[in-house]
C-alpha positions in Angstrom: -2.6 -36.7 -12.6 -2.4 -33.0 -11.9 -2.3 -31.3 -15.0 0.6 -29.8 -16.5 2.9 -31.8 -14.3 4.4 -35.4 -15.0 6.0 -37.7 -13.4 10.1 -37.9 -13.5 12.3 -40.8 -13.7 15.0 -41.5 -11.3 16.9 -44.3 -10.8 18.0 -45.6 -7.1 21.0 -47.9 -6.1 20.7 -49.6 -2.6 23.8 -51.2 -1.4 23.1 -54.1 1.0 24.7 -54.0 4.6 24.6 -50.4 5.1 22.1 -48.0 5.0 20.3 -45.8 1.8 19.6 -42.3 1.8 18.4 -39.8 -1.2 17.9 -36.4 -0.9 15.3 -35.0 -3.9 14.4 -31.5 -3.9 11.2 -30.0 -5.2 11.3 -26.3 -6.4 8.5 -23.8 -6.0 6.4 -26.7 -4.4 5.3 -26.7 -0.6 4.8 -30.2 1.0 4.0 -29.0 4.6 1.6 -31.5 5.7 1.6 -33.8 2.5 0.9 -37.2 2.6 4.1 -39.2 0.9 4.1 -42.8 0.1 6.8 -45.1 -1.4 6.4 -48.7 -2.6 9.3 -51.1 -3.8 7.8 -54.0 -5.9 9.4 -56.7 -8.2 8.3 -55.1 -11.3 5.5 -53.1 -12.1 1.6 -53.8 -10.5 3.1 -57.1 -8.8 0.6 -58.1 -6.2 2.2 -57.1 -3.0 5.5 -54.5 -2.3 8.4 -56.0 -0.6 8.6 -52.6 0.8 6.6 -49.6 2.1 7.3 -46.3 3.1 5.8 -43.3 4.5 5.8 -40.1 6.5 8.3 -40.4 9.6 10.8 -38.0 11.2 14.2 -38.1 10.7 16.2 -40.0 11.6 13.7 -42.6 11.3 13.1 -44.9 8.8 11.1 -43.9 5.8 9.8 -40.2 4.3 10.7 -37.0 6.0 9.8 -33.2 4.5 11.5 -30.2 5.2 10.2 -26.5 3.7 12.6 -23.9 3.2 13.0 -20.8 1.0 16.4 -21.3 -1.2 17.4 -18.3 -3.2 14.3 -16.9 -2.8 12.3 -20.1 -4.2 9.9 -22.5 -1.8 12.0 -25.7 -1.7 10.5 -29.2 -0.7 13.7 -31.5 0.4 12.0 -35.4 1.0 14.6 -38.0 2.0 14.4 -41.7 1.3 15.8 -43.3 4.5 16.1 -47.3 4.9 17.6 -48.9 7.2 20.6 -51.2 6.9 18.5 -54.2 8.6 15.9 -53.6 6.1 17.9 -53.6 3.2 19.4 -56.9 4.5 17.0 -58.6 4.9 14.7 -57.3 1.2 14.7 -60.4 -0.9 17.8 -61.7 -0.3 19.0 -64.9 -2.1 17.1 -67.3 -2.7 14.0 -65.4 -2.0 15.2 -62.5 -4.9 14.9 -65.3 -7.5 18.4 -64.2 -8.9 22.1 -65.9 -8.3 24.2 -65.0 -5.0 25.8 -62.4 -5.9 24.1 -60.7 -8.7 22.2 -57.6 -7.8 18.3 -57.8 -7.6 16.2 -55.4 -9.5 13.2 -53.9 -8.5 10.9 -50.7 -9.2 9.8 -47.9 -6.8 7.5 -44.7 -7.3 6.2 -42.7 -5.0 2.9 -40.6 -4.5 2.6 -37.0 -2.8 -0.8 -35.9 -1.8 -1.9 -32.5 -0.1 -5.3 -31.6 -1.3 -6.8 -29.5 -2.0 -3.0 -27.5 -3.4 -1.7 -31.3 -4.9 -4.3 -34.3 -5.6 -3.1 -37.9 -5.1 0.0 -38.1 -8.2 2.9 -40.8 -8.9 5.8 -38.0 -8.7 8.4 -39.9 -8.9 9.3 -43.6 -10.8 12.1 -45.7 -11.3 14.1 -48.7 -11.3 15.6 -49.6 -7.7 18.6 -51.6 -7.7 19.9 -53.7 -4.5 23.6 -54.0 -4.8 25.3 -57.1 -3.3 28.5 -57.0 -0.9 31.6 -58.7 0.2 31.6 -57.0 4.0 28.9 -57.9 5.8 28.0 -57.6 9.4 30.3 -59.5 11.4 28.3 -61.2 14.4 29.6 -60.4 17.9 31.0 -63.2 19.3 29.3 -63.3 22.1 26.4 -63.9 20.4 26.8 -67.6 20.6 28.6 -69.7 23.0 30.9 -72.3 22.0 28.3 -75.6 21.2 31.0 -77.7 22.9 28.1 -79.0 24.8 26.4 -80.1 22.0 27.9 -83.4 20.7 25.1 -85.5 21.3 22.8 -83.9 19.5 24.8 -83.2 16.7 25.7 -86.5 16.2 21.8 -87.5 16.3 21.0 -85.4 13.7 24.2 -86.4 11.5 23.1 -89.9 12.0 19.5 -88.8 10.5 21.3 -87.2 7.4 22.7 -90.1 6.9 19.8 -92.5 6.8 21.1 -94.4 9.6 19.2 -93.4 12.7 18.8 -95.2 16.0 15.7 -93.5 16.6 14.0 -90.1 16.5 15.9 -86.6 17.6 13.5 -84.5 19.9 13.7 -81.0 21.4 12.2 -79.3 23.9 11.5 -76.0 23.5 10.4 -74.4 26.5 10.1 -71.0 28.2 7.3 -67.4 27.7 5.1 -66.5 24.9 8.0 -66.8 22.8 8.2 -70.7 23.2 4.7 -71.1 23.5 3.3 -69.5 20.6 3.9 -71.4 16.6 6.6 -68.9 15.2 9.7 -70.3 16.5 8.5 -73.6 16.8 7.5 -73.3 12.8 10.9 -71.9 12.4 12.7 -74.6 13.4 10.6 -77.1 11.9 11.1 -75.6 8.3 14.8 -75.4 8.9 15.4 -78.7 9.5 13.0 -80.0 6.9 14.7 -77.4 4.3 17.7 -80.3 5.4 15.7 -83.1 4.1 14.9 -84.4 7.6 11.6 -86.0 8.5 9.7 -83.7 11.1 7.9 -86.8 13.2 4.6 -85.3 14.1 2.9 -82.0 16.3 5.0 -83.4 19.5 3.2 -81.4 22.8 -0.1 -80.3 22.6 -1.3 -78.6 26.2 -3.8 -79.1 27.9 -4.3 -75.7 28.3 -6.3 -75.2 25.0 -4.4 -71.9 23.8 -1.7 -71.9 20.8 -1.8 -75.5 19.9 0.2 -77.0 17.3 -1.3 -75.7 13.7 -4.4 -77.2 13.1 -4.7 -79.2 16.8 -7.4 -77.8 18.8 -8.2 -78.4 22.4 -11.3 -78.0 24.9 -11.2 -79.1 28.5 -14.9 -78.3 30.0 -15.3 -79.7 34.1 -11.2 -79.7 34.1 -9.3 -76.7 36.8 -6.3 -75.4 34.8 -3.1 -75.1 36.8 -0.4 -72.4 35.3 2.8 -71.8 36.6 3.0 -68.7 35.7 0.3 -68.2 38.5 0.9 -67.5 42.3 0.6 -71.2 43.4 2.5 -73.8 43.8 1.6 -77.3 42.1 0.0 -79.9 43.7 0.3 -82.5 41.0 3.0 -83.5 39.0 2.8 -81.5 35.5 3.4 -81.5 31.8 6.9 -79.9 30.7 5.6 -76.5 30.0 4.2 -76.3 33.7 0.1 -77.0 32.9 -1.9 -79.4 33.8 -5.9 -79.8 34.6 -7.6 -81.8 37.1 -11.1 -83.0 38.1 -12.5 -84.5 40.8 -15.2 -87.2 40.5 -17.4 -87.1 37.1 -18.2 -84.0 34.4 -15.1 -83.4 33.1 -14.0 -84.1 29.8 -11.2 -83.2 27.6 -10.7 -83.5 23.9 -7.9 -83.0 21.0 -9.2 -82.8 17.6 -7.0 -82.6 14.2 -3.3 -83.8 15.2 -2.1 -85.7 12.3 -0.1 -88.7 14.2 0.5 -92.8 14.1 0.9 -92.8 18.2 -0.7 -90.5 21.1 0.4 -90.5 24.5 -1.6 -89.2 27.3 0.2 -88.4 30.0 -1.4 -88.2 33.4 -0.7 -88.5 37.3 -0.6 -91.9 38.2 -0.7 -90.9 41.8 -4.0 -90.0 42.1 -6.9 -92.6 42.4 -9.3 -91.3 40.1 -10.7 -93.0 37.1 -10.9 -92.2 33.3 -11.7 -93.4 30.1 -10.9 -92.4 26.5 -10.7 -93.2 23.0 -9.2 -92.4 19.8 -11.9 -91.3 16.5 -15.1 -92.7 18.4 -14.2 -95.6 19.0 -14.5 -98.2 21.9 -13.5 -96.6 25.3 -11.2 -97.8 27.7 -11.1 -97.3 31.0 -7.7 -96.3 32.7 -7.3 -96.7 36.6 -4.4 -95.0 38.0 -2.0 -96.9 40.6 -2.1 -94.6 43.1 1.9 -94.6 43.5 3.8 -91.5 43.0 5.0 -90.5 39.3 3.6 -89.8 35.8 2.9 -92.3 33.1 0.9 -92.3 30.0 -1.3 -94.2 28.2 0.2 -95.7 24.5 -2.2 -95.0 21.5 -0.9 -96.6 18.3 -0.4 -97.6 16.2 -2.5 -95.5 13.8 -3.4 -94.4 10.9 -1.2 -91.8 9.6 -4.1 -89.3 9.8 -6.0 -86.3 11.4 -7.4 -88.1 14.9 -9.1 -86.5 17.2 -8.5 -88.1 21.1 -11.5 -87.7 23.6 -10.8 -88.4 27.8 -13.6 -88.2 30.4 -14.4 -88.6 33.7 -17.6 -90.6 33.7 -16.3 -93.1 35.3 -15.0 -91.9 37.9 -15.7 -93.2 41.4 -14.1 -90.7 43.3 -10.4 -89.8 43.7 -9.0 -86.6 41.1 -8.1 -87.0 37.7 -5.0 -85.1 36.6 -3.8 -85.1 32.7 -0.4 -83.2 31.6 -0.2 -83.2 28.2 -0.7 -85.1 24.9 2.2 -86.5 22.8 1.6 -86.6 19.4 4.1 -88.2 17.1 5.0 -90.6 14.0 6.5 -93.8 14.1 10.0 -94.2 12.1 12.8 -91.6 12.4 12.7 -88.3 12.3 13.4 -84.9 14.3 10.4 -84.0 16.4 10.2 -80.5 18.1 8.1 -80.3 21.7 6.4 -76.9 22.2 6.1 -76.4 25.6 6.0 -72.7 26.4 4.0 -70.7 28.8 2.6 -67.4 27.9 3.4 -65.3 31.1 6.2 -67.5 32.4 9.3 -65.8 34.4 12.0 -67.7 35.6 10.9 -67.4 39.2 7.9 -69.8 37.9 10.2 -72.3 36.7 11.0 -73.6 39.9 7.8 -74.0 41.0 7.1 -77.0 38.2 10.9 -78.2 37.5 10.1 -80.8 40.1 6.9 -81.9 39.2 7.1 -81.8 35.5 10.5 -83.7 35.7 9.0 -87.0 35.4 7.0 -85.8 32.1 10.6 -84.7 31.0 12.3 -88.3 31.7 9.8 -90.4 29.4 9.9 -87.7 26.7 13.5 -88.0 26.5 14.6 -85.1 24.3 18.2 -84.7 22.9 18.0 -80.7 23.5 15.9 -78.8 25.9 15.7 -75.3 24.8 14.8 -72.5 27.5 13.4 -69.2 25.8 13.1 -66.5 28.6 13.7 -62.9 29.8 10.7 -61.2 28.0 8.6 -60.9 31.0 11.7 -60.9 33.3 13.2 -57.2 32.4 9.5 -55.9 32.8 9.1 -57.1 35.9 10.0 -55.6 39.7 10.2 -59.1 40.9 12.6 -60.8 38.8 16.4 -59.0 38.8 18.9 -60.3 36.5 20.7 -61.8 39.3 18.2 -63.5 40.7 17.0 -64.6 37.3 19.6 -66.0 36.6 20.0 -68.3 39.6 16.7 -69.8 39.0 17.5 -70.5 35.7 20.6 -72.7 36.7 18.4 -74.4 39.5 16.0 -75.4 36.9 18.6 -76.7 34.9 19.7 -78.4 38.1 16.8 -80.9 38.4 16.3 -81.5 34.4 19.4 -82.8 34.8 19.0 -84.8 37.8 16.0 -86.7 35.8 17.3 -86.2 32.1 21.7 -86.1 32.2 21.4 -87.4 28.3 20.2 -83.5 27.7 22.0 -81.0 26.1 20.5 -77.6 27.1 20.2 -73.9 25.1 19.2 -70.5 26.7 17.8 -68.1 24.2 17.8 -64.6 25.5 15.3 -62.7 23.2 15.5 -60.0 21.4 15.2 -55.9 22.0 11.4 -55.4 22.5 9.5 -52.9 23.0 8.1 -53.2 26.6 8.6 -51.0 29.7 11.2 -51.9 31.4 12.1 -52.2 35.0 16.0 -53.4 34.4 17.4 -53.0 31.0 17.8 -56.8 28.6 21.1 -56.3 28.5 21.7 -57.0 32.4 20.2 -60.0 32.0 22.4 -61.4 28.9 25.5 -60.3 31.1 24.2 -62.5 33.9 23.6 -65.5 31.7 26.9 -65.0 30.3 28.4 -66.2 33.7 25.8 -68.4 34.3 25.4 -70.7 31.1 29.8 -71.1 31.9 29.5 -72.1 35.1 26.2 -74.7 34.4 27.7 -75.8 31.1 25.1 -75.0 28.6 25.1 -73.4 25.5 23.7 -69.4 25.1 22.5 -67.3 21.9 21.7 -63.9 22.8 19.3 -62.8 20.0 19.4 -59.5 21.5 22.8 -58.5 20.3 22.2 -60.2 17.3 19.6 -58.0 16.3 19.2 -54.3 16.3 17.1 -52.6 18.2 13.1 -53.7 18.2 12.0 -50.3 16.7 14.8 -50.7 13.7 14.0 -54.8 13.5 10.2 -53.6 13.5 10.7 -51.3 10.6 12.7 -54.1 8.4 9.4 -56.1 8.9 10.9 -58.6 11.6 7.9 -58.4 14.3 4.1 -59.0 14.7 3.5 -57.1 17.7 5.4 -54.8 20.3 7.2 -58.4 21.6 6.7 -61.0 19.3 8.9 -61.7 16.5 6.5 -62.5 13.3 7.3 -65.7 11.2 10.0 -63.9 9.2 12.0 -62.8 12.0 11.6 -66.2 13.6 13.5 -67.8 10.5 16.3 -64.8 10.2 17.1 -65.5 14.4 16.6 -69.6 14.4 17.8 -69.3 11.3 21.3 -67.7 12.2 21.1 -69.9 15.8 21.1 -73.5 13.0 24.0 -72.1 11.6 26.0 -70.3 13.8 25.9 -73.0 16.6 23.1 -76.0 16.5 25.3 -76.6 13.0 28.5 -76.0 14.0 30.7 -79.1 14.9 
């Protein structure tokens, strides 16, 4: 505490769906340079703040000083600024603990340091009150298309609701990082059990050994790894998110440990002559010996336990000939809904075509209800892939799921604003889907104009890294997508 000085009280009123500003002056005080920082919390000394503010530069979101002489006195002028997105999306129902529709009360204070002139003091302290409203954003509406296309599905999943399934509901989720890594796939997995639906298992687990389901991990030592997002085209068939490992002759093994499942299925190319053996929890092997005819199969594991396993292939026994796997299945007898993540890190839609083809085969057994396409992060940054073109290989890809899998509907998620370099703007690319999904027949949600910016969705909290929506941004967007059209009938 600095002496002779205390710290006032003031009051704040936030009102959700637009943005907050305050203006406080400080007379006969000079803040040039000072260090200012603002916490929200639920009440006072709660373990974490639900919102933090600091030094920034108007306009921006947060703490900004200006210095001026005002009738002859030094005046300090800090404004509060947060953002509307922000404000929307701090503790709103249920999350606030309070009805819908009742405001939600918190505390703020706020600390000023410029040593040596000012030590470290709480200037300010106070309640801060978040106002509900009755006009909200209203969501373009081209955000979403119609879901028209989505009958099938919707009816699976009504038919789960009801208790009377004919089987399990699975989707595909495939595409970038943004389908390969857990955040969306998490998403939707806790929006659909938040329904009182069964989730049926990890579904895919790559072979590639990178962002597994939570808790699966994978090692491959003695396999080659094939990527589509590489410069080569396959020469095997593949799993659905364009991966797969081979080995010729002995030394290779490959090994999933921790997926919590009743039946495994490894999928490999049956067209290749090599021989393999594996076996669930160290148990007995068993020797597999492909046919040597063109396609992709899988070897049935299960029933089991519903437990933790851990499934180890090698090539031991091999004689000669290449051993190709795909993929792992993991899954859970009974009904359910069952999401596949099958994403690939530096994917552009260029690399789709190169393992549509091969992969379609993979896709057929697996069956899903929905296959979900997540692309156009790598695209924009990228000399190589214009929206146009883009575009086109999108619908081509399409093109052969179909040809292999017509009891599919299919969903293109355009992400959102990022903050990458780029070489054509986002937006060009959402204008040629637009076209695109109509013509194909497949449903679109642009999360791009759904959001805001990625520096103002960044602020409110919605992103882990310059790209990457974190796990709350990943439920706000799937979120709104369950609603707004998965939902929708």
């Amino acid at each position: 505490m600095i002496p002779g000085i205390g710290t006032g009280t003031l009051d704040l009123t936030a009102l959700r769906w637009e943005g907050f500003v305050a203006t406080i002056a400080f007379e006969d005080l000079d803040f040039t340079g000072a260090a200012l920082v603002m916490q929200v919390r639920p009440y006072r000394d709660a373990p974490s703040a639900v919102l933090t503010l600091q030094n920034s530069v108007a306009p921006a979101q947060g703490l900004s000083v200006s210095v001026a002489t005002v009738a002859g006195r030094v005046t300090s002028t800090v404004t509060i600024r947060i953002n509307e997105r922000t404000l929307e999306d701090l503790l709103p129902f249920p999350d606030s603990g309070v009805k819908v529709g009742q405001s939600v009360a918190l505390c703020w204070d706020m600390h000023v340091t410029k040593a040596p002139a000012y030590p470290k003091h709480r200037w300010l302290q106070g309640s801060f009150i978040i106002e509900p409203g009755a006009t909200q954003n209203i969501i373009p509406s081209n955000t979403f298309t119609s879901g028209l296309t989505l009958g099938a599905f919707q009816n699976a999943i009504a038919a789960l609701q009801a208790s009377s399934p004919s089987g399990k509901v699975t989707v595909a989720i495939l595409g970038d990082s943004y389908a390969e890594q857990t955040k969306i796939w998490d998403a939707f997995r806790q929006l659909y059990a938040d329904d009182g639906l069964t989730i049926a298992g990890d579904g895919w687990i790559n072979v590639r050994g990178i962002t597994e389901p939570t808790g699966v991990t994978v090692t491959r030592p003695g396999f080659t790894l094939w990527d589509a997002s590489d410069n080569t085209a396959a020469t095997y068939k593949a799993g659905i998110d364009g991966h797969y490992i081979v080995r010729s002759g002995t030394g290779g093994s490959f090994k999933v440990e921790g997926t919590i499942a009743t039946r495994l299925k490894l999928f490999y190319d049956r067209g290749q002559t090599g021989k393999f053996q594996w076996r669930v929890d160290g148990g007995a092997w068993t020797t597999v010996t492909p046919t040597g005819s063109p396609g992709t199969t899988f070897v049935d594991i299960g029933p089991l336990p519903l437990a933790a396993h851990t499934l180890e292939v090698d090539t031991s026994v091999s004689t000669g000939g290449n051993v190709v796997l795909l993929g792992v299945y993991s899954t859970r007898d009974g009904p359910g809904i069952e999401f596949l993540k099958a994403g690939n890190s530096s994917l552009q839609a260029s690399d789709l075509i190169k393992y549509a083809d091969p992969a379609g085969d993979c896709m057929s057994l697996l069956a899903p209800k929905l296959i979900i396409i997540i692309l156009g992060t790598n695209d924009y940054q990228r000399p190589d892939s214009p929206p146009s073109t883009f575009a086109s290989e999108i619908a081509t890809f399409v093109g052969t799921l179909r040809n292999l899998n017509s009891g599919a509907s299919y969903l293109f998620i355009l992400p959102p604003d990022t903050n990458g370099t780029p070489v054509n703007p986002l937006s060009a690319y959402d204008t040629a889907m637009d076209t695109t999904v109509a013509s194909i027949g497949i449903e679109k949600f642009s999360w791009l104009r759904l959001w805001d910016t990625w520096a103002v969705e960044n602020d409110a909290g919605n992103f882990t890294d310059f790209e990457h929506p974190n796990a709350k941004g990943a439920l706000d967007g799937i979120g709104k997508l369950k609603t707004y059209l998965l939902d929708a009938r």
